[in-house]
ZAMARGU-4260 file (C-alpha; in steps of 0.2 Angstrom, whole numbers, plus 5000, padded with zeros to 4 digits):
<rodrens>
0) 4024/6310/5213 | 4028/6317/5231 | 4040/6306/5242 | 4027/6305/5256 | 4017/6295/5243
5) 4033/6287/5233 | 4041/6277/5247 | 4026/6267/5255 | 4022/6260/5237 | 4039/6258/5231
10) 4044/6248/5247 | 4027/6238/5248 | 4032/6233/5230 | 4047/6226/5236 | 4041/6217/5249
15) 4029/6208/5240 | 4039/6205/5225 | 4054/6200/5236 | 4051/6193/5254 | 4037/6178/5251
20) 4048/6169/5242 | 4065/6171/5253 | 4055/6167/5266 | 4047/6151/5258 | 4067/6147/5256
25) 4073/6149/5272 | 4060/6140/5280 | 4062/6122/5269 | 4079/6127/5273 | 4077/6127/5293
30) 4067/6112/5291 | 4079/6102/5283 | 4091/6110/5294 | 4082/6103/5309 | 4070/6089/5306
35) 4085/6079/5308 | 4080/6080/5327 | 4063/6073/5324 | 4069/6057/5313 | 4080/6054/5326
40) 4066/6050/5337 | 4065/6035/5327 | 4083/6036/5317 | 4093/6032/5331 | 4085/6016/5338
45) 4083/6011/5318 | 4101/6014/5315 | 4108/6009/5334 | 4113/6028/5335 | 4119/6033/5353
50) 4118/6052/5359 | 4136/6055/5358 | 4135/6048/5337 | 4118/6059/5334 | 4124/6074/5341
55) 4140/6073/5331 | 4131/6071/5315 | 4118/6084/5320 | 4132/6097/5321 | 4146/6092/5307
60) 4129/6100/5297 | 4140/6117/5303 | 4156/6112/5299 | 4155/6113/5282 | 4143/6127/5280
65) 4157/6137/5291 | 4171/6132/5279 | 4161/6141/5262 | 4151/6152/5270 | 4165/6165/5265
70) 4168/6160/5247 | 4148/6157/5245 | 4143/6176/5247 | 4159/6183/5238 | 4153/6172/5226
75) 4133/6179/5225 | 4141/6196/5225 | 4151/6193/5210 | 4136/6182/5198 | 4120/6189/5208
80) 4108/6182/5219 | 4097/6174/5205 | 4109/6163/5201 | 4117/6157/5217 | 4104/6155/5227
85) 4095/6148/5217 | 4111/6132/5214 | 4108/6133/5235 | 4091/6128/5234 | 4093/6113/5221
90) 4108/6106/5228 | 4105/6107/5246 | 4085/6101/5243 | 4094/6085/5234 | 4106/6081/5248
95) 4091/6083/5260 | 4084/6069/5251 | 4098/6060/5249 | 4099/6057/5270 | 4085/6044/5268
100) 4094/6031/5263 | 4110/6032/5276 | 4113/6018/5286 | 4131/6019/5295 | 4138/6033/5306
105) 4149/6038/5294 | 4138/6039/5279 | 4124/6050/5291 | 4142/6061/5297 | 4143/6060/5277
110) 4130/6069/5273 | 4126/6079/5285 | 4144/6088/5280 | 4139/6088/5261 | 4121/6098/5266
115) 4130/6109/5276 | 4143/6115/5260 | 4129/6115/5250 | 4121/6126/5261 | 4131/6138/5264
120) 4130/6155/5260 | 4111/6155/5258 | 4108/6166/5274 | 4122/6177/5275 | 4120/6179/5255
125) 4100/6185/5257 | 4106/6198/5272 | 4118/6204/5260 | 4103/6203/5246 | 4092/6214/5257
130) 4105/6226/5259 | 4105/6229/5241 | 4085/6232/5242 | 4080/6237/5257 | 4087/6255/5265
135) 4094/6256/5286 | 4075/6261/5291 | 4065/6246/5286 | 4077/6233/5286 | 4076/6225/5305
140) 4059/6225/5299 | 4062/6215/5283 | 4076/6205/5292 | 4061/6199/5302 | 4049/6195/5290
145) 4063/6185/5281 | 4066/6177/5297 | 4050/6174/5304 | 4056/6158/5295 | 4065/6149/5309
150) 4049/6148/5323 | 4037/6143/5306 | 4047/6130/5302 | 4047/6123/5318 | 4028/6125/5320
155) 4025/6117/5304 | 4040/6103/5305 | 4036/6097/5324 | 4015/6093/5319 | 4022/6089/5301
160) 4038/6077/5307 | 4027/6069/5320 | 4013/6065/5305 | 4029/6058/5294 | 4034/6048/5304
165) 4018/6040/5307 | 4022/6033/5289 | 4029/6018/5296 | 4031/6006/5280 | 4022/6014/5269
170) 4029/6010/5252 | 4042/6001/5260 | 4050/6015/5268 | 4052/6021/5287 | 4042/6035/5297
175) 4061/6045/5296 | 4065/6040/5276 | 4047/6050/5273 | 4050/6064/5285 | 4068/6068/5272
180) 4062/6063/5256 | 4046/6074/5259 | 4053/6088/5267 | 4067/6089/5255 | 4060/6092/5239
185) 4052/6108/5240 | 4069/6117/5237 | 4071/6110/5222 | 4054/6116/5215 | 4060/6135/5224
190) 4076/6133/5217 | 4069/6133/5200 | 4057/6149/5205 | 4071/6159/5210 | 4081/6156/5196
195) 4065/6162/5185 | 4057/6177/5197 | 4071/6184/5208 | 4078/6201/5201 | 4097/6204/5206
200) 4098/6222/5207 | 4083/6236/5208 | 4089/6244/5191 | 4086/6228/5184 | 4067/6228/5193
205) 4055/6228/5178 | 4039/6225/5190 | 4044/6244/5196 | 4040/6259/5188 | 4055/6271/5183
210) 4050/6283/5195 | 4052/6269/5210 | 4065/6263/5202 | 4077/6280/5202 | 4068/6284/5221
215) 4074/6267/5226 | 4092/6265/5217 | 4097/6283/5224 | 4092/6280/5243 | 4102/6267/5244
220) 4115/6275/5236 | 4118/6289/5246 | 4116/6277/5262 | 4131/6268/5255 | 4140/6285/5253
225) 4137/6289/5268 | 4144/6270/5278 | 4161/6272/5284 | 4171/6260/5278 | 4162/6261/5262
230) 4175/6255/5248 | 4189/6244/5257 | 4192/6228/5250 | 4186/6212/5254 | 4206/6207/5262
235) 4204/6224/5272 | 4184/6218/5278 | 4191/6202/5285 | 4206/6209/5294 | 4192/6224/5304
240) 4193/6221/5322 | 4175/6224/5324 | 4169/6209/5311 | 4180/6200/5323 | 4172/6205/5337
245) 4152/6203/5331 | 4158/6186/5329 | 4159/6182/5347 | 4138/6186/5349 | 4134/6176/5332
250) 4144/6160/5340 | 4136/6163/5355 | 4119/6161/5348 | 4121/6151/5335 | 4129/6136/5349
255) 4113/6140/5361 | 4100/6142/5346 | 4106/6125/5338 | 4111/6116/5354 | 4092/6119/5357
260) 4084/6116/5342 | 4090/6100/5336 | 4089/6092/5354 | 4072/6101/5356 | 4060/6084/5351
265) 4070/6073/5362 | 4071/6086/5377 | 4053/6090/5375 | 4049/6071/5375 | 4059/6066/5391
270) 4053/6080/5399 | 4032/6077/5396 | 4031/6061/5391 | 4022/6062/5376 | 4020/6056/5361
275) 4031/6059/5344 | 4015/6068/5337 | 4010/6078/5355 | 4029/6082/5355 | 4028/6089/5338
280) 4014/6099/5344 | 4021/6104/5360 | 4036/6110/5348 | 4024/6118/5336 | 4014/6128/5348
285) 4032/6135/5360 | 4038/6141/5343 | 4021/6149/5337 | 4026/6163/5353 | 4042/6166/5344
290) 4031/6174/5328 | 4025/6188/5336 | 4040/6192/5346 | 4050/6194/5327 | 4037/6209/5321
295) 4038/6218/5339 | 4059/6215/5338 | 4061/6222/5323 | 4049/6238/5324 | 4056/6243/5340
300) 4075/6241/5334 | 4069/6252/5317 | 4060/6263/5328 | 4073/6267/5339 | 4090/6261/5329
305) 4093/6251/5344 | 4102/6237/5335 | 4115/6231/5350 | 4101/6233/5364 | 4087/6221/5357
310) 4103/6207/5352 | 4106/6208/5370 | 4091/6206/5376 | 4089/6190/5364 | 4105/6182/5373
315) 4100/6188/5391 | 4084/6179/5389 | 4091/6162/5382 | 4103/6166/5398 | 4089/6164/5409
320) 4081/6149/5400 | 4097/6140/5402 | 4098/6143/5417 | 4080/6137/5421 | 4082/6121/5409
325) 4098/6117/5421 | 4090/6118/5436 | 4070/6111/5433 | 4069/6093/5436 | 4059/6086/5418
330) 4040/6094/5420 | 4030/6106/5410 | 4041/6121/5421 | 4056/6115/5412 | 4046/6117/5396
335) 4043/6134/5398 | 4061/6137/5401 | 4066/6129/5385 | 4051/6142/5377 | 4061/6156/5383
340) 4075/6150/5373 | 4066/6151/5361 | 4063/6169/5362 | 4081/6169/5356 | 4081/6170/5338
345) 4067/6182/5337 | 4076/6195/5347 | 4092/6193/5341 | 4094/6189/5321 | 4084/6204/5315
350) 4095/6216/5324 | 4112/6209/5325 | 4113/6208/5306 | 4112/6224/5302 | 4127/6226/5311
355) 4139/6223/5298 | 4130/6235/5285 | 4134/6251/5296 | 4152/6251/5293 | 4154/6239/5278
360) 4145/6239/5258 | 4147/6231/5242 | 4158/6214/5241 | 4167/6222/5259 | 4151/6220/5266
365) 4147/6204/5256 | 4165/6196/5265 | 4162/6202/5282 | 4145/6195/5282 | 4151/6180/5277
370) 4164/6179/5290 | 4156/6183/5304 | 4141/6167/5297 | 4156/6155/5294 | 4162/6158/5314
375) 4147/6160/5322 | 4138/6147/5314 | 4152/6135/5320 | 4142/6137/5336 | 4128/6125/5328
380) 4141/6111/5327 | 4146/6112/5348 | 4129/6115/5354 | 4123/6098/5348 | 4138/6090/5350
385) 4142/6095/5368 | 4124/6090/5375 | 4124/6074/5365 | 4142/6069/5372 | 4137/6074/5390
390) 4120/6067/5390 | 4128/6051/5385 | 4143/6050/5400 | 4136/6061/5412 | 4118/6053/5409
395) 4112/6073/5412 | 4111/6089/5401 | 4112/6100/5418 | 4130/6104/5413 | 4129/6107/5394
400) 4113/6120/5397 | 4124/6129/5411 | 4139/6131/5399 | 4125/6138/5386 | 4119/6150/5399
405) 4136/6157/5402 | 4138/6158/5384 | 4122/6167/5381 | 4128/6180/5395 | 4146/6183/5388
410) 4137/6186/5371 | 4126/6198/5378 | 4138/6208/5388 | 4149/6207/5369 | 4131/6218/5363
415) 4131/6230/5376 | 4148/6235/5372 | 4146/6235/5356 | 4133/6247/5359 | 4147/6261/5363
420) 4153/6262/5349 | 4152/6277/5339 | 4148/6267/5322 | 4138/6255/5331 | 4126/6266/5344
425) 4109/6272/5342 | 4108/6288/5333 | 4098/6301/5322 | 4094/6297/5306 | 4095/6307/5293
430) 4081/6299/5287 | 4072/6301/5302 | 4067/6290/5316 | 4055/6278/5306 | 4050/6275/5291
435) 4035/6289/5291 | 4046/6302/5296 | 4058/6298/5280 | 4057/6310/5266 | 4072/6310/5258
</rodrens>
């Protein structure tokens, strides 16, 4: 069979075999990530919470997901993807579950840790899993439809968390005990899937035939021939200067993107007046924008290999939302502020992470993936932290959302220079400039 003919079906194949179900995964992930912002809206009052104790059990979430985000993906290198991400799922859907029954600020600190180190590794350890799938030119693309995730959960958990919650004594239990119970044991149930469906390497992909199978396995190959730093070890990935430096971006949107997120119910709320169930709505419908933003990202920065450009562009944005979030007084103008923070995510994730896959493969690339997770994700304890301990002594948020704005510039600036780089700038392909033009 010709190429022209071999490609589109071998890569549709993989897609549909492969993306529904990491994308069912990271979204119940996000969720019970996040829906810790809409309990609160009853949580905190329940459990005599003040701003400064929420946002510090928001964000200690990040500290532990930083600490083995490293070891997590070394590990999935080593015993495959099936396997590890499918102990993710279990444990981390468990833990979520487990938050329901907290009552004191250290058992809700507690926890909130023990989810994040179950956690980790899962979304670092599926960028590295598409790497080993998915060639240079379609993988912003697949980066994104992985992604798409993170505005889905948010339009599902805000109308969702707002219903659970209206389940106020049912069976004895509060609106926020059935908003984690119910939201944390889909995992479990996916974690078994995984376990049973997710193949760890295309030579081992018996729902392809041989001939996708060879086209597949040698494409890849010959990418990773040709990446740079192709066969350093892992010690020799975490010591490269430039994994250092993408850190500086990932922190930068990680602190802004979670700083956001998790405060987003409350800030929403004070800022309309509204309802738990309107806010979720309200939440819903700003993040149902980010959806179509993650397709048009990630063609254009296949299209085009502009990788550093369309990160940028991310962090520029949340710039100006910062900004505008800062400076609006609480009414529907702030809101549309806080909806172009929201274009954050969309812009920035499918891009940025296939950074590290230019100049790094195998367990090198597996390491350095990892790294610049563990550090950047960091970010997702300050954000929350910093607007809960301000909001609580300063009695504002004006001063947190103008240190996120300056954070969001600094990381975009970071992007642009990046872009110089000879490993990192837009180039030819060999493989062409999309996918149609690739006939290898």
């Amino acid at each position: 069979m010709e190429t022209q003919e071999l490609e589109p079906r071998t890569m549709a194949q993989v897609s549909r075999r492969l993306l529904p179900l990491l994308f069912l995964l990271y979204l119940f992930c996000y969720l019970d990530r996040i829906n810790v912002g809409m309990a609160a809206l009853q949580m905190n009052a329940a459990l005599r919470f003040d701003p400064a104790t929420f946002g510090f059990g928001a964000g200690i979430f990040f500290l532990g997901y930083a600490l083995f985000e490293i070891p997590s993906n070394v590990i999935l290198a080593r015993v495959g993807a099936r396997r590890w991400i499918a102990r993710i799922a279990i444990t981390w859907g468990l833990l979520a579950c487990a938050l329901a029954w907290v009552r004191t600020p250290t058992q809700f600190y507690t926890m909130r840790f023990l989810l994040g180190v179950a956690e980790a590794g899962f979304f670092p350890g599926v960028i590295y899993y598409l790497s080993q799938w998915v060639p240079t030119a379609y993988r912003a693309r697949s980066h994104a439809a992985f992604m798409i995730a993170v505005p889905s959960a948010q339009i599902v958990g805000g109308p969702l968390g707002g219903a659970l919650l209206g389940l106020e004594g049912v069976g004895g239990l509060t609106g926020w005990q059935w908003l984690f119970l119910i939201e944390g044991l889909p995992p479990v149930v996916l974690g078994l899937i995984v376990f049973r469906f997710l193949t760890d390497y295309p030579k081992d992909a018996d729902w392809l035939s041989g001939e996708e199978r060879s086209w597949l396995s040698q494409r890849l190959e010959r990418e990773q021939q040709q990446t740079e730093a192709a066969d350093i070890s892992i010690l020799r990935a975490l010591a490269n200067p430039l994994i250092w430096v993408l850190t500086i971006p990932y922190f930068a949107f990680y602190t802004i993107a979670l700083g956001y997120a998790l405060w987003a119910p409350t800030l929403v709320r004070d800022a309309l007046h509204t309802s738990n169930t309107t806010t979720g709505l309200v939440i819903g419908a700003i993040y149902a924008l980010a959806v179509f933003v993650y397709f048009l990202a990630g063609a254009v920065s296949d299209r085009r290999d502009e990788r550093c450009a369309v990160a940028a562009a991310g962090l520029a944005l949340a710039c100006a939302g910062c900004i505008g979030a800062a400076v609006i007084a609480p009414s529907p103008l702030r809101v549309a502020a806080f909806a172009l923070i929201a274009t954050l995510s969309p812009l920035f994730l499918g891009s940025f992470w296939c950074l590290p896959t230019r100049f790094l493969k195998g367990p090198a690339a597996a390491a350095g993936i990892g790294l610049v997770s563990a550090i950047g994700s960091t970010g997702g304890f300050f954000g929350p932290s910093i607007l809960g301990y301000l909001k609580q002594t300063t009695g504002s948020d004006v001063d947190a959302f103008l240190g996120l704005a300056a954070l969001g510039l600094l990381g975009a600036c970071v992007c642009l220079g990046l872009r110089r780089l000879p490993t990192l700038r837009p180039q030819s392909r060999v493989i062409g400039a999309s996918p149609k033009a690739s006939r290898t």
